[in-house]
C-alpha positions in Angstrom: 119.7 81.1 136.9 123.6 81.2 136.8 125.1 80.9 140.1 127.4 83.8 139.3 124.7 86.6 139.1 122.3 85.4 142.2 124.8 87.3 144.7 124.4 90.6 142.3 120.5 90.7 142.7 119.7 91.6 146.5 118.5 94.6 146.1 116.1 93.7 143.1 118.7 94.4 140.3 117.4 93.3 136.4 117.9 90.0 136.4 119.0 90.0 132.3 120.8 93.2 132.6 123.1 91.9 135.4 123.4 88.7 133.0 124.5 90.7 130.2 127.3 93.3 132.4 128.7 90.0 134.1 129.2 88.2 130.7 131.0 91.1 129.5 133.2 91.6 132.3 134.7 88.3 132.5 137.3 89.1 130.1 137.9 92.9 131.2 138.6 92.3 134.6 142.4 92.8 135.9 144.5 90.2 137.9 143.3 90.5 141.3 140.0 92.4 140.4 136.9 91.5 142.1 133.1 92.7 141.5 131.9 94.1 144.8 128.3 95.5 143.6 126.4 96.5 141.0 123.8 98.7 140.7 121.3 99.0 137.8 119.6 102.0 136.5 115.4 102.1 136.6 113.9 104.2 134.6 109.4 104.8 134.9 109.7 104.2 131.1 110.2 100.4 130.2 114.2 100.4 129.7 115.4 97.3 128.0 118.7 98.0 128.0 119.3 100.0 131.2 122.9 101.9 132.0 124.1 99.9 135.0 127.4 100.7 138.0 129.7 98.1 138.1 131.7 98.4 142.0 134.9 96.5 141.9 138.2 96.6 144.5 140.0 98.4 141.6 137.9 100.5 139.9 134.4 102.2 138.9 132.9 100.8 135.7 129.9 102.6 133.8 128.1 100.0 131.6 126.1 101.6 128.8 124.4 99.0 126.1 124.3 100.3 122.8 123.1 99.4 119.4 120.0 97.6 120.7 122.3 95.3 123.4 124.3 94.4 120.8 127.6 95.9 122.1 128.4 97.9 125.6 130.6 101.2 125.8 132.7 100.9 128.9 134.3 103.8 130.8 136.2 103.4 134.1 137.6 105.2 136.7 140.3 104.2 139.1 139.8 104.9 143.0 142.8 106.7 143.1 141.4 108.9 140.1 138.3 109.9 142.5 138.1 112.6 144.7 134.4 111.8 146.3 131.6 110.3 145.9 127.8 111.5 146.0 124.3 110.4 146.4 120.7 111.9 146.1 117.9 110.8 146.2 114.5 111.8 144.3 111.3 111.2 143.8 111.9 108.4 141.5 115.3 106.8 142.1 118.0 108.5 142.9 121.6 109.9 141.4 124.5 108.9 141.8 127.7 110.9 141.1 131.2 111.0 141.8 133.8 114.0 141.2 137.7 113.1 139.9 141.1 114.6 140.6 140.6 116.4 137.2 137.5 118.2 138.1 135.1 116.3 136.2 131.7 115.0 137.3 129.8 111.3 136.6 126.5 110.9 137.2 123.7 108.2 136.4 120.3 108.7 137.4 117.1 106.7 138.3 119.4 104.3 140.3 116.9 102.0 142.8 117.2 104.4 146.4 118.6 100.9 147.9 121.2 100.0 145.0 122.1 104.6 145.3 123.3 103.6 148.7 124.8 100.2 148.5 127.1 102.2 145.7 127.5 105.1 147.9 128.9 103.0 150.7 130.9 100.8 148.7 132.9 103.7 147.3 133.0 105.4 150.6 134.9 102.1 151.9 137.3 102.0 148.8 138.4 105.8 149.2 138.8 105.7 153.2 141.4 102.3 152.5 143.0 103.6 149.8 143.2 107.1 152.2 144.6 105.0 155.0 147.1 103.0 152.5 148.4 106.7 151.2 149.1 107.3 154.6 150.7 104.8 155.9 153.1 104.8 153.1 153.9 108.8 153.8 154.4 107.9 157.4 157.1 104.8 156.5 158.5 107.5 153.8 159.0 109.9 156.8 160.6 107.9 159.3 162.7 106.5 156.6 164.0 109.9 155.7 164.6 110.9 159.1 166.8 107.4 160.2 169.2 108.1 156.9 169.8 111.6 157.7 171.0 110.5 161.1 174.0 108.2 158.7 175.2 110.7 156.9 178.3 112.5 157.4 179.4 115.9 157.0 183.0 116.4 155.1 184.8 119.1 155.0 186.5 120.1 151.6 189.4 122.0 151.9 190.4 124.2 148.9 194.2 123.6 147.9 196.1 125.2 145.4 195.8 123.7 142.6 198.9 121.8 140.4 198.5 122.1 137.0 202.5 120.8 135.6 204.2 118.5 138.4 206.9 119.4 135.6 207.0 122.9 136.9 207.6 121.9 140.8 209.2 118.6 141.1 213.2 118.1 141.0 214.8 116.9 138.9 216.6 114.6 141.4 216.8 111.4 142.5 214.1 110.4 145.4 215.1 112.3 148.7 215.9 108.7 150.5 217.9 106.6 147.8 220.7 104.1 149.4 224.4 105.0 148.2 227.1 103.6 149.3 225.3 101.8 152.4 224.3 105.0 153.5 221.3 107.4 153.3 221.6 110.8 151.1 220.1 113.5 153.0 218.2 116.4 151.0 221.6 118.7 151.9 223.5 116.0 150.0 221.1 115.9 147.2 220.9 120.1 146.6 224.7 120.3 146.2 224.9 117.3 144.1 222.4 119.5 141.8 224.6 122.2 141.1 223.0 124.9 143.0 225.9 126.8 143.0 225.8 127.5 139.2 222.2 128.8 139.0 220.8 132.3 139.1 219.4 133.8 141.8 216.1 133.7 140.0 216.7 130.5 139.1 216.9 129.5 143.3 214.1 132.0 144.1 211.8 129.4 141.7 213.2 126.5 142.9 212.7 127.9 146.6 208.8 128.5 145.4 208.5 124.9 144.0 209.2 123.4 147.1 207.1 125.5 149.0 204.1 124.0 146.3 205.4 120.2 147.5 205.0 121.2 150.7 201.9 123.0 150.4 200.3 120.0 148.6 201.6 117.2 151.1 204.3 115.4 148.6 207.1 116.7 151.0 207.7 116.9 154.9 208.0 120.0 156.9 211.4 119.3 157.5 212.5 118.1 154.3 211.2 121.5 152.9 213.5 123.9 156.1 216.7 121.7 154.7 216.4 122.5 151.0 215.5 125.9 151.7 218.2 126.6 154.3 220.2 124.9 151.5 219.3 127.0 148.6 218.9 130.3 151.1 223.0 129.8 151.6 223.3 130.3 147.4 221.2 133.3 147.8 
């Protein structure tokens, strides 16, 4: 007998059936996948080719021979597709059953009372750590939330008039500092070299207004601004 099935048949499991499921499942198991149990149905009637539970650390596997052993049908279930698990016992074998996320029930009777529970327990582990692996990952999530709030900083926006033609407010002038004749023109000097004199007084009233928008947007001083309106206020 193969060395590979002896471990599979404590609890008196078919000896070929468990030959059969284990020869399949070599090339359907995942990377990291191990067989924990399986469990193999016994019907009173001879049953050549019995339905059997395959346990693994990944998943549940139902194994049901068809076409006279020829092939196998396969369905599996992920533990974190499976909401609980079930047994009960009978007469003659008992049932076991689990119940998924979506609702639905899977069931296989006239599994061996022993094999029912071996099953039973063996899912009931699986759930419980994946359970305990959910929750340790909400509790890191948490705490993680909670230190990066702490980093965070509040800022303040502060609503400013907005420019839409820098045409429409700056002067048409020289900057306010240029160096002339080894001294420094002051915005006085600057206003009357502009001509104010010949301008409207609607004219000043909207260059008063566009140097109130400099200084309401920050591109002039507060006391830059009181010299060219004093300046253009004496036009007035």
């Amino acid at each position: 007998m193969k060395e590979q099935i002896k471990k599979f048949l404590n609890e008196e499991q078919d000896p070929k059936a468990i030959e059969k499921v284990t020869s399949k499942l070599n090339d359907l198991l995942m990377k990291n996948e191990e067989i924990g149990y399986i469990a193999v149905q016994k019907k009173p009637a001879l049953t050549v080719f019995p339905d059997s539970i395959v346990m693994t650390n990944k998943r549940i596997i139902i194994c049901q021979p068809k076409n006279l052993g020829l092939s196998m049908d396969f369905i599996d279930y992920t533990w974190d597709q499976i909401e609980g698990a079930f047994v009960k016992e009978n007469i003659l074998g008992s049932e076991f059953s689990f119940s998924t996320k979506t609702d639905m029930t899977v069931s296989i009777d006239y599994i061996p009372k022993i094999q029912a529970r071996k099953i039973y327990t063996y899912a009931k582990e699986q759930l419980d750590i994946l359970k305990n692996v959910g929750g340790s990952n909400a509790t890191v999530m948490e705490d993680f939330s909670v230190d990066s709030t702490e980093e965070f900083e509040i800022i303040e926006v502060v609503e400013t008039e907005e420019v839409t033609s820098f045409t429409e407010i700056m002067p048409i002038t020289p900057p306010p500092y240029t160096i002339k004749n080894d001294a420094l023109d002051t915005p006085s000097d600057i206003l009357k070299e502009n001509g104010l004199a010949v301008l409207s007084q609607d004219e000043l009233f909207e260059k008063l207004q566009n140097y109130k928008k400099l200084l309401d947007n920050g591109l002039i001083l507060q006391g830059e601004y009181d010299i060219y309106k004093k300046e253009i206020l004496s036009f007035m």
